[in-house]
C-alpha positions as CSV (number, residue, x, y, z in Angstrom):
1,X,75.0,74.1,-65.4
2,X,75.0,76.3,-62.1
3,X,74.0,79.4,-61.8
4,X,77.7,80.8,-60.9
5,X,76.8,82.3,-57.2
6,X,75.6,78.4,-56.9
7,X,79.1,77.4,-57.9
8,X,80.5,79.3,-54.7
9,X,78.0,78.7,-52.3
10,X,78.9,74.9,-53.4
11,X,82.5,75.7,-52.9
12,X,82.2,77.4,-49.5
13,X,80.2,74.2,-48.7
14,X,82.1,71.9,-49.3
15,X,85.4,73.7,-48.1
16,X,83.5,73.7,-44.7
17,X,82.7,70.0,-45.0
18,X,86.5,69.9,-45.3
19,X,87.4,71.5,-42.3
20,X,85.0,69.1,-40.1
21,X,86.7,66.2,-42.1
22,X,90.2,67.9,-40.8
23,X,89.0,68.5,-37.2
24,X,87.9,64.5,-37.0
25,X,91.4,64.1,-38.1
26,X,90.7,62.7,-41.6
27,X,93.2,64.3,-43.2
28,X,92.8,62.6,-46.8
29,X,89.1,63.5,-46.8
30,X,89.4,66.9,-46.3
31,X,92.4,67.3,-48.3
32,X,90.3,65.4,-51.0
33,X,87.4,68.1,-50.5
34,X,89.0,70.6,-50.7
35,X,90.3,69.9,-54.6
36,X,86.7,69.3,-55.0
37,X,86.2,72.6,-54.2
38,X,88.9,73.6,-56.2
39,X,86.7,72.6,-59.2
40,X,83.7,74.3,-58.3
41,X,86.0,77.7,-58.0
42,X,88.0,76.7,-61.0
43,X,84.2,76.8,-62.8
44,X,83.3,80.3,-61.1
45,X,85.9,81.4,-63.3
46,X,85.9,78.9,-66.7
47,X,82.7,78.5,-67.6
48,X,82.1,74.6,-68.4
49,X,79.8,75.7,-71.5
50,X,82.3,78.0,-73.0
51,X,85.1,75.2,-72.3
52,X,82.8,72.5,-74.3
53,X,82.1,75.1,-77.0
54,X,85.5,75.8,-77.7
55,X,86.6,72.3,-77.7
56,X,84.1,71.5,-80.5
57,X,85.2,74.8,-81.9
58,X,88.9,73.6,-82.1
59,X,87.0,70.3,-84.0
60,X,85.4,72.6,-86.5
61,X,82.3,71.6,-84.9
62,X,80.3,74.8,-85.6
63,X,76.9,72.9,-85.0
64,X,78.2,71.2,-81.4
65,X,79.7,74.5,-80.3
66,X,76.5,76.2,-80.8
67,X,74.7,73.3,-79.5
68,X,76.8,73.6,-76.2
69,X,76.5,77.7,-76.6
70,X,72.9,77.3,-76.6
71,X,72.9,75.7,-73.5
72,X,73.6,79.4,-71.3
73,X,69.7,80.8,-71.1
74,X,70.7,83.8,-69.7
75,X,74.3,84.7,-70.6
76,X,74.1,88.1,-68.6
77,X,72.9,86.5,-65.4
78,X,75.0,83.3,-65.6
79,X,78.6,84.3,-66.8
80,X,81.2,86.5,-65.0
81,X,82.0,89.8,-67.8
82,X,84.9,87.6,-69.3
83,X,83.1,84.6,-70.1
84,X,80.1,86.9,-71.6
85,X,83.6,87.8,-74.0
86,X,84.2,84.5,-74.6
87,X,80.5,84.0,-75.3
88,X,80.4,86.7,-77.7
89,X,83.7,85.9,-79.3
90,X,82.4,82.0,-80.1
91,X,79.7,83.6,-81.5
92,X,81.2,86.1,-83.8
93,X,83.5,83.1,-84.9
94,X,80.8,81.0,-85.6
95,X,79.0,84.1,-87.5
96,X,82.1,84.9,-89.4
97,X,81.4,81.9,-91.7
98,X,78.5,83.0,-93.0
99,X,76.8,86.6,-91.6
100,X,79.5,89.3,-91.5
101,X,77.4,92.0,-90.0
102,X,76.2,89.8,-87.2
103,X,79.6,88.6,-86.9
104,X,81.0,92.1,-86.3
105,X,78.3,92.9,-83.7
106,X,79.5,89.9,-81.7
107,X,83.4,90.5,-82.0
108,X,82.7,94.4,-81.0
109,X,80.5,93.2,-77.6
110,X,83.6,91.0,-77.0
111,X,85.7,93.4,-77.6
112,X,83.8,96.0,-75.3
113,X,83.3,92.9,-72.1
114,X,86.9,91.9,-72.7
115,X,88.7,88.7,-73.3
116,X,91.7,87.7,-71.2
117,X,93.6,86.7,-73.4
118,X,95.4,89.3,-75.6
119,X,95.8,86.6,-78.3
120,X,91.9,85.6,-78.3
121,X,91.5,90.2,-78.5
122,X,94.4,90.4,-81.2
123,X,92.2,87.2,-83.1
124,X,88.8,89.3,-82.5
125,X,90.4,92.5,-83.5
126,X,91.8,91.0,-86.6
127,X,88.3,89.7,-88.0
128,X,86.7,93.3,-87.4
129,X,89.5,94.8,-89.4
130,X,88.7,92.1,-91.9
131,X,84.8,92.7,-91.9
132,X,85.5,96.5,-92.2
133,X,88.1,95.9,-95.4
134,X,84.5,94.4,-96.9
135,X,82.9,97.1,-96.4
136,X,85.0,99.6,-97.6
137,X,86.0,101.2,-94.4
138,X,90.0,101.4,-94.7
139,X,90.8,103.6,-91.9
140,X,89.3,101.4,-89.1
141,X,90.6,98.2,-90.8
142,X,93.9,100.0,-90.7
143,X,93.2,100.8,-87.2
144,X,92.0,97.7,-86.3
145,X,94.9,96.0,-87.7
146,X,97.8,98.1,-85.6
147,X,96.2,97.4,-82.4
148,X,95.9,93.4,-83.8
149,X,99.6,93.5,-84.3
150,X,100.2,95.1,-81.5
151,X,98.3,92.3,-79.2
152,X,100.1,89.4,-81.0
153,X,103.1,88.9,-78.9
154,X,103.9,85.5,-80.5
155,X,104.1,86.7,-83.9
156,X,100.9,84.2,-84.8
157,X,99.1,86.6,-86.7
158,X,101.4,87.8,-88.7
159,X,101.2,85.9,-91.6
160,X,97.5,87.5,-92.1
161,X,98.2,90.7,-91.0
162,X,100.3,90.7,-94.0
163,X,97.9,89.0,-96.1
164,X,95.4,91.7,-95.1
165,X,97.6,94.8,-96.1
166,X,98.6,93.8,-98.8
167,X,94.5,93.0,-99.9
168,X,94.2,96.7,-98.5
169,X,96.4,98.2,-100.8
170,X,94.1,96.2,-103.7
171,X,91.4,98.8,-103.0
């Protein structure tokens, strides 16, 4: 893994490699570098550990995602402020199974970075609300829950939104 300032200077790099390749009139080769480049860019953005992790996450991998998770030293350092979300927010998943109070610390620093998605925030909010119900704070899972159905455009949640009121009303 690059450091992600690498991955630009790489880019940059390899752009200008394309520009020679386009001044010698090798128009292929430059075209070619320059989706090369495309890559490294692509990579600035999407980190390739976070991309790994969440395939194995979509596996129900938990060991291989936090095998590939483990694999950012420095997450602070290495990741732009969304993909330190995203970092966060396979974290708290992975913590949900077992450690709730870890889990919310993890879903609240995602939360705070951001994730770009509002589905992956409505999914992050919705497991705080859940954590809270377990700990006997109703207002903020009812909080917590409103803003979750508010993120879910697609109407994906709402089968445990409903699910979750209707637990609320238990206590």
């Amino acid at each position: 893994m690059f450091h992600k300032n690498i991955k630009l200077v790489i880019a940059a790099l390899i752009i200008a490699y394309a520009v020679y390749q386009f001044t010698l009139n090798n128009i292929m080769n430059g075209i070619s570098l320059i989706l090369l480049a495309g890559v490294f860019v692509f990579l600035y953005f999407k980190n390739e550990m976070i991309l790994l992790a969440f395939l194995k996450l979509r596996k129900q991998d938990f060991p291989g995602a936090k095998k590939w998770l483990d694999k950012i030293k420095n997450p602070e350092a290495a990741l732009v402020t969304k993909q330190q979300g995203y970092f966060n927010y396979i974290h708290g998943l992975m913590a949900s199974q077992t450690n709730m109070t870890q889990a919310e610390k993890y879903f609240k620093k995602a939360i705070k970075l951001g994730l770009s998605m509002d589905q992956d925030m409505a999914v992050a909010k919705l497991q705080l609300a859940g954590i809270a119900m377990t700990k006997r704070r109703k207002r903020e899972a009812t909080t917590l829950m409103n803003e979750a159905k508010k993120l879910d455009k697609h109407n994906m949640l709402t089968d445990q939104i409903k699910m979750m009121k209707q637990q609320m009303k238990k206590f």
